[in-house]
C-alpha positions as protocol buffer text, in pm:
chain_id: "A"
residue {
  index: 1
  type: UNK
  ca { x: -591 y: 276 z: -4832 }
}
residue {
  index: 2
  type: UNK
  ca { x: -322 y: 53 z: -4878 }
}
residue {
  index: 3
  type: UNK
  ca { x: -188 y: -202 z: -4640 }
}
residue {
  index: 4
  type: UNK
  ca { x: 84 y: -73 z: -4492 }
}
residue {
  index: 5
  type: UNK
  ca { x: -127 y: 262 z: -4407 }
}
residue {
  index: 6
  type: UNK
  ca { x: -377 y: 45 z: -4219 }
}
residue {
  index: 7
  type: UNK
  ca { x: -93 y: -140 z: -4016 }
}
residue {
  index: 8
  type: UNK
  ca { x: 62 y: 220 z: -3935 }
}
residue {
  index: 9
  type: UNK
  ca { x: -286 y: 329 z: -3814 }
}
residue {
  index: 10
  type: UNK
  ca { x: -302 y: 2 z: -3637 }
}
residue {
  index: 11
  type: UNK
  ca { x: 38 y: 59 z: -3428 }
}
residue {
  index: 12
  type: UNK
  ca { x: -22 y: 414 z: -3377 }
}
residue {
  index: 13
  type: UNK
  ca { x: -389 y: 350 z: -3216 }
}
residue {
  index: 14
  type: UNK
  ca { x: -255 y: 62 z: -2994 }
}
residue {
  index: 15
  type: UNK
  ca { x: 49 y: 227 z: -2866 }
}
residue {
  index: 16
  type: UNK
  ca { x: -134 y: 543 z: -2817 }
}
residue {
  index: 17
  type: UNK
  ca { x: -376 y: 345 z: -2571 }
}
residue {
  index: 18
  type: UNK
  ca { x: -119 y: 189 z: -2441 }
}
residue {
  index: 19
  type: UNK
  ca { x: 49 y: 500 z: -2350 }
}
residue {
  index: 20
  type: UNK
  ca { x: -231 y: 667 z: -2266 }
}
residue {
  index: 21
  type: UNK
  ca { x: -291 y: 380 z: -1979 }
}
residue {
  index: 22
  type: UNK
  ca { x: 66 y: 311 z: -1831 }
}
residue {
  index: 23
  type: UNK
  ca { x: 242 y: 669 z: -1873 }
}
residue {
  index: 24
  type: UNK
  ca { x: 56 y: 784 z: -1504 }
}
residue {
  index: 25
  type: UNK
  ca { x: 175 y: 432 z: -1386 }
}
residue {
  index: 26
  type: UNK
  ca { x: 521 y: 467 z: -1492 }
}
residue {
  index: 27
  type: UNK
  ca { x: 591 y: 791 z: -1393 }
}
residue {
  index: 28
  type: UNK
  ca { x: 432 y: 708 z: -1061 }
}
residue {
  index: 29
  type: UNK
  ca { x: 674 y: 396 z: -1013 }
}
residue {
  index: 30
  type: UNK
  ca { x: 994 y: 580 z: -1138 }
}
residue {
  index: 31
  type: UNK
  ca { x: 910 y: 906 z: -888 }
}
residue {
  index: 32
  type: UNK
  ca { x: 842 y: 639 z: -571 }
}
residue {
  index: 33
  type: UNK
  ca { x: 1155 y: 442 z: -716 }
}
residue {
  index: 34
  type: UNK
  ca { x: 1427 y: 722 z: -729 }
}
residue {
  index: 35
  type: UNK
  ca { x: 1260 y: 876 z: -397 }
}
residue {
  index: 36
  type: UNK
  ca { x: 1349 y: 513 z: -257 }
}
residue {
  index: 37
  type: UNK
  ca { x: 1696 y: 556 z: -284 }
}
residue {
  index: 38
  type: UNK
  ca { x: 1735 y: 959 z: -159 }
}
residue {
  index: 39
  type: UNK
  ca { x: 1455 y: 911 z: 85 }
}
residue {
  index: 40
  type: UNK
  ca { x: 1649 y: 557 z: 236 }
}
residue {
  index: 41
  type: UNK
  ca { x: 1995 y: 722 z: 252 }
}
residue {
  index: 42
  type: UNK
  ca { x: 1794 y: 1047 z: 404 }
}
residue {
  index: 43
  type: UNK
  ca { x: 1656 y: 882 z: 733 }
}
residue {
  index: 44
  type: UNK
  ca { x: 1983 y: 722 z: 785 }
}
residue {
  index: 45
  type: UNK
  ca { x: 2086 y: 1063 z: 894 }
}
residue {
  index: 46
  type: UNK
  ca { x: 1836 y: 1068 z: 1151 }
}
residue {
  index: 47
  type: UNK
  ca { x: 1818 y: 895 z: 1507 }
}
residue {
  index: 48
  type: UNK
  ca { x: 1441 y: 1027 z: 1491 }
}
residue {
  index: 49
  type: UNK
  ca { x: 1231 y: 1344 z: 1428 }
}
residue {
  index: 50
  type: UNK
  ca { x: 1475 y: 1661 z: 1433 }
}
residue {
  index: 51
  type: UNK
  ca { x: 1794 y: 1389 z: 1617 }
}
residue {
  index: 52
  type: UNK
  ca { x: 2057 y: 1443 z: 1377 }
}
residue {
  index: 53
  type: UNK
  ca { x: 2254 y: 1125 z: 1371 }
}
residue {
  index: 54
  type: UNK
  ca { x: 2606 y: 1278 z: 1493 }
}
residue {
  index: 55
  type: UNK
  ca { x: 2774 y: 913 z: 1339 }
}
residue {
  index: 56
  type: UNK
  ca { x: 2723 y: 1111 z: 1016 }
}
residue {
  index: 57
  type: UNK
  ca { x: 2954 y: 1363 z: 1017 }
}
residue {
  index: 58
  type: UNK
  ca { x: 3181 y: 1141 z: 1028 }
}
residue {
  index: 59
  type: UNK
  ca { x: 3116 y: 1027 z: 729 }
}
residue {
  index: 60
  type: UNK
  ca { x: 3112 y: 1346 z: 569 }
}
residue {
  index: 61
  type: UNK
  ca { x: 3413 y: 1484 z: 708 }
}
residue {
  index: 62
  type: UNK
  ca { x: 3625 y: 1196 z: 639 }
}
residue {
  index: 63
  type: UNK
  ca { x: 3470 y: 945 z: 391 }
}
residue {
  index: 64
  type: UNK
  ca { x: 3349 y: 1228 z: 199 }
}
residue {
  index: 65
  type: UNK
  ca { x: 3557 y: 1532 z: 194 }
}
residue {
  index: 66
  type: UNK
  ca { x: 3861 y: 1395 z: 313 }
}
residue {
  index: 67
  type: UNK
  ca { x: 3893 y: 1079 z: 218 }
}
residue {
  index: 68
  type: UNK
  ca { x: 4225 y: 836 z: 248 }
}
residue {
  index: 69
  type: UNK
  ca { x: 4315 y: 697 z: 18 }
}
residue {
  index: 70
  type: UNK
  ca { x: 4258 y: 1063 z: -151 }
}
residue {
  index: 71
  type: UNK
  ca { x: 4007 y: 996 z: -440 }
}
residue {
  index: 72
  type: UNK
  ca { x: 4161 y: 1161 z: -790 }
}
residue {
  index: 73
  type: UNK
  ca { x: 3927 y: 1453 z: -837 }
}
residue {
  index: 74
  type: UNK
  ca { x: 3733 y: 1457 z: -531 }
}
residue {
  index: 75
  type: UNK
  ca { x: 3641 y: 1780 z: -349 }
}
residue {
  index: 76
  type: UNK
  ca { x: 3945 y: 1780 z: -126 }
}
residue {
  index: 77
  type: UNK
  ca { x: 3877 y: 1976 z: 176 }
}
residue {
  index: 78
  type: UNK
  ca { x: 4115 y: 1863 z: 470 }
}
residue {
  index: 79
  type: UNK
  ca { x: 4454 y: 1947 z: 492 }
}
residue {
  index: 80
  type: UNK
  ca { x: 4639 y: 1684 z: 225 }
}
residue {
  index: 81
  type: UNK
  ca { x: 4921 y: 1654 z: 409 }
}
residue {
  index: 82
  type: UNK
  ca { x: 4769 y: 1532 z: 698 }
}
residue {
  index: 83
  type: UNK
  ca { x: 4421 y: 1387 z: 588 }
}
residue {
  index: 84
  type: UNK
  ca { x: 4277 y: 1581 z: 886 }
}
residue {
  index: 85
  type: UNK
  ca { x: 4131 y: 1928 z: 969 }
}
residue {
  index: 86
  type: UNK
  ca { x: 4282 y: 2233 z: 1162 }
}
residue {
  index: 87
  type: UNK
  ca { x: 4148 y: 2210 z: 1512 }
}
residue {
  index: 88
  type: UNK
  ca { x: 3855 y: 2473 z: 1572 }
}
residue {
  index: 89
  type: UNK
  ca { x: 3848 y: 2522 z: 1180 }
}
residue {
  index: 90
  type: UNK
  ca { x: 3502 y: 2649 z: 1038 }
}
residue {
  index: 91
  type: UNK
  ca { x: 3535 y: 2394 z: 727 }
}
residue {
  index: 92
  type: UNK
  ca { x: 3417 y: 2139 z: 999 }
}
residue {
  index: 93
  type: UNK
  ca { x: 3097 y: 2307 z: 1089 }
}
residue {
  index: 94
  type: UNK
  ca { x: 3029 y: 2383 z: 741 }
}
residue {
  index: 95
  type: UNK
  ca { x: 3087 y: 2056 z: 711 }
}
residue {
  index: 96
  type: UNK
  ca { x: 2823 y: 1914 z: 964 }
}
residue {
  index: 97
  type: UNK
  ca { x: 2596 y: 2208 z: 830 }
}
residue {
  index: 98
  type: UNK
  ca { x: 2618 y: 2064 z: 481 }
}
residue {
  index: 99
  type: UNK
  ca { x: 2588 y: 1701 z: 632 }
}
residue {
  index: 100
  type: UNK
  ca { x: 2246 y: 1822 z: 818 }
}
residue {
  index: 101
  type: UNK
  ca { x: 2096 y: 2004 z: 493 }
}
residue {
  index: 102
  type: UNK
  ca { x: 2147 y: 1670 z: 340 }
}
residue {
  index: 103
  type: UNK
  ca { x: 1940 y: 1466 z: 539 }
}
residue {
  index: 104
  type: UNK
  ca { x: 1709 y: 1736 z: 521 }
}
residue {
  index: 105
  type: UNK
  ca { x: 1690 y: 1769 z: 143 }
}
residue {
  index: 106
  type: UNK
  ca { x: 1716 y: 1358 z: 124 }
}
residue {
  index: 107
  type: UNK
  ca { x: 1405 y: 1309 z: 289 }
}
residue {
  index: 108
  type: UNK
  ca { x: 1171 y: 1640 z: 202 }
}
residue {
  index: 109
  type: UNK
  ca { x: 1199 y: 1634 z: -173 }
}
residue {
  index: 110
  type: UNK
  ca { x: 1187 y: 1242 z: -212 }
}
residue {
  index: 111
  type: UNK
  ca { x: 839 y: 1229 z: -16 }
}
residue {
  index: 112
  type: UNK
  ca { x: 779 y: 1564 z: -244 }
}
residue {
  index: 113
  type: UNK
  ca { x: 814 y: 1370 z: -564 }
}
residue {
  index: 114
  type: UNK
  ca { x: 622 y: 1044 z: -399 }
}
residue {
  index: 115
  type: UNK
  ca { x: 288 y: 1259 z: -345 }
}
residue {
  index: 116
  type: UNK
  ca { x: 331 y: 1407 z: -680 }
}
residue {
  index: 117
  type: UNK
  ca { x: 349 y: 1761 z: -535 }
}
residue {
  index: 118
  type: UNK
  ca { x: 603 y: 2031 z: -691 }
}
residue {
  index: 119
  type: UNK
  ca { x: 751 y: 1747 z: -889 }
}
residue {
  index: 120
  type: UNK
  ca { x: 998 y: 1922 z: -1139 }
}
residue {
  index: 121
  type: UNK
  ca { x: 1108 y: 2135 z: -853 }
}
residue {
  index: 122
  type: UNK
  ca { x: 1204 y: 1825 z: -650 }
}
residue {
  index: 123
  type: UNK
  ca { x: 1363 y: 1670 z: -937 }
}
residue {
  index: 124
  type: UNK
  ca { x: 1618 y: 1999 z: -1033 }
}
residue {
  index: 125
  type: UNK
  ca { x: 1680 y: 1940 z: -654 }
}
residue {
  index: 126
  type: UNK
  ca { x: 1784 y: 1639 z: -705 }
}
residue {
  index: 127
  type: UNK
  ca { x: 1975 y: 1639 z: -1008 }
}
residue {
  index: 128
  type: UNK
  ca { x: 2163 y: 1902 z: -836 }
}
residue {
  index: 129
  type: UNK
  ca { x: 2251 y: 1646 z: -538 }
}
residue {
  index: 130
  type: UNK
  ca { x: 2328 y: 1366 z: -815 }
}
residue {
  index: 131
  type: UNK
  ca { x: 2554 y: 1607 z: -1035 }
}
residue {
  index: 132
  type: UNK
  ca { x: 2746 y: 1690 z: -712 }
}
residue {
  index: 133
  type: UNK
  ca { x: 2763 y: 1335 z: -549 }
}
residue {
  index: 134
  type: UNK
  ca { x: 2910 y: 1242 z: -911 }
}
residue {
  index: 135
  type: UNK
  ca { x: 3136 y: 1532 z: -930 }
}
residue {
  index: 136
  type: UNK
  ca { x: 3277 y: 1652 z: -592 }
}
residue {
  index: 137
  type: UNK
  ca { x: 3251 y: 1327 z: -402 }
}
residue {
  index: 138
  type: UNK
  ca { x: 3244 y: 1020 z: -618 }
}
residue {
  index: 139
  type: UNK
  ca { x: 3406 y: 1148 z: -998 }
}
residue {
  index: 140
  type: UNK
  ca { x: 3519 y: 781 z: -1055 }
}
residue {
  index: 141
  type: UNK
  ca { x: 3324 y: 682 z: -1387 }
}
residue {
  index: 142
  type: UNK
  ca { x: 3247 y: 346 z: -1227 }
}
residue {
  index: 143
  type: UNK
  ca { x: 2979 y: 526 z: -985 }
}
residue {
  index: 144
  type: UNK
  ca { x: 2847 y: 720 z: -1249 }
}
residue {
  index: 145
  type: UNK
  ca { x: 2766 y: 440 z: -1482 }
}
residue {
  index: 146
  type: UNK
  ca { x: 2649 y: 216 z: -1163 }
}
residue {
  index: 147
  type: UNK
  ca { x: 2412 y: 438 z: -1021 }
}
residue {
  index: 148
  type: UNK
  ca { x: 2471 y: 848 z: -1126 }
}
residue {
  index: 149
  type: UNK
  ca { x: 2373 y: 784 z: -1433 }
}
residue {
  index: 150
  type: UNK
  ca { x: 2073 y: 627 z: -1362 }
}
residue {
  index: 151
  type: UNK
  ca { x: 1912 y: 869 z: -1120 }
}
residue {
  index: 152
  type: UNK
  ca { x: 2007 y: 1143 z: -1342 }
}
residue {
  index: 153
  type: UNK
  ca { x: 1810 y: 956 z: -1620 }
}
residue {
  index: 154
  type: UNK
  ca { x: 1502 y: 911 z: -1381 }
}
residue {
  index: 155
  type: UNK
  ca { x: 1552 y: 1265 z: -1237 }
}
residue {
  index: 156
  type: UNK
  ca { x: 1556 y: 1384 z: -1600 }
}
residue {
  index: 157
  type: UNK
  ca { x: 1244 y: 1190 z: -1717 }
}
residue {
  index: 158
  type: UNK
  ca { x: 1041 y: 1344 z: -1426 }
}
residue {
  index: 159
  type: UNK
  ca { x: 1148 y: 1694 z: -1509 }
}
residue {
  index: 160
  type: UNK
  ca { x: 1073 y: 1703 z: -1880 }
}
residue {
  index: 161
  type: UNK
  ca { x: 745 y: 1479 z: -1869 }
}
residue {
  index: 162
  type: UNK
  ca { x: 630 y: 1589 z: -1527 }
}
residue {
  index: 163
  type: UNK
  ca { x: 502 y: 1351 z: -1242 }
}
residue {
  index: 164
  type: UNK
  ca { x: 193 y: 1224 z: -1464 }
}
residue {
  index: 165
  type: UNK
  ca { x: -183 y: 1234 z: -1370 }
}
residue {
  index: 166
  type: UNK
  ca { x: -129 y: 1008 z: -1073 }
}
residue {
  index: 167
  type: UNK
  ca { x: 8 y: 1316 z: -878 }
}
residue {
  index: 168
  type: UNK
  ca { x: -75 y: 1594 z: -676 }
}
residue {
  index: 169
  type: UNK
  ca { x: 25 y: 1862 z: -876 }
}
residue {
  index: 170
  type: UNK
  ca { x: -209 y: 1732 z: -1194 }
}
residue {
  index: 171
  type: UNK
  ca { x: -512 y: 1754 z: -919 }
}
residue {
  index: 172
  type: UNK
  ca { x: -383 y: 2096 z: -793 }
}
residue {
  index: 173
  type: UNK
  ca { x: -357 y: 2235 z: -1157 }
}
residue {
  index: 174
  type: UNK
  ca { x: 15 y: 2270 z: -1180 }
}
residue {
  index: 175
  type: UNK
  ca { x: 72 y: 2012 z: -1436 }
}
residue {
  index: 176
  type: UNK
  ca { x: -195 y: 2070 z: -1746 }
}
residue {
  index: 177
  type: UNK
  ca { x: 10 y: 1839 z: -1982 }
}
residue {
  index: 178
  type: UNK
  ca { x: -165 y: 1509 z: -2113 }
}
């Protein structure tokens, strides 16, 4: 065995340990660090348990969806004209419907993917929020390298990998990987 073949077999038997002892601590620490920021913007939609705060439609109606200055490529969905909506219009209680399902999704599938439990489900969930933050609210490229990009790359580890042994799906039986 030459010596180059024993250095190989050297790197691959440390790394392997290595991985073998901080993959469950890294996957832990990027699911509790992405649920951080969906889980933080989540309760700020909430005066308390079931009290939607109402200062948040708002901030979907106008900063959001009808924003002024108008945002190139931003889901538009005011009149233009006007920045403003038609009084008694339904878009506004879709609106506040969609701004409610978001602080329920921002706070349910971040404390799903911090106890480990349907992990890859909570992570489609949100990639789906990311892609459509990115697309329909923010599409300036400067918010998807700074931070888009980087929860999708999180989002994306914890899909593919899975949430690691360090979770409850890996006790349940729903993760057999590793």
């Amino acid at each position: 065995m030459g010596m180059f073949s024993k250095l190989s077999e050297l790197y691959v038997s440390i790394f392997e340990m290595v991985s073998k002892w901080l993959a469950p601590l890294v996957l832990l620490g990027l699911r509790v660090q992405i649920a951080n920021v969906f889980l933080s913007s989540g309760l700020s939609k909430w005066n308390g348990f079931l009290q939607f705060n109402a200062d948040k439609y708002d901030l979907f109606l106008y900063e959001f969806f009808c924003p002024d200055p108008v945002r190139p490529g931003a889901l538009l969905l005011c009149n233009p004209e006007t920045l403003d909506y038609e009084a008694g219009s339904l878009m506004v209680s879709f609106i506040e419907l969609l701004a409610v399902v978001a602080g329920i999704v921002e706070v349910v599938l971040p404390i799903l993917l911090i106890v480990g439990f349907l992990s890859r489900f909570a992570s489609i969930g949100l990639i789906g929020m990311t892609l459509f933050i990115q697309l329909a609210v923010f599409p300036e490229w400067d918010h998807w390298v700074n931070p888009a990009s980087w929860w999708l790359g999180v989002l994306m580890v914890l899909l593919v990998f899975g949430p690691g042994k360090l979770s409850l799906d890996r006790f349940l039986g729903l993760e057999r990987n590793k």
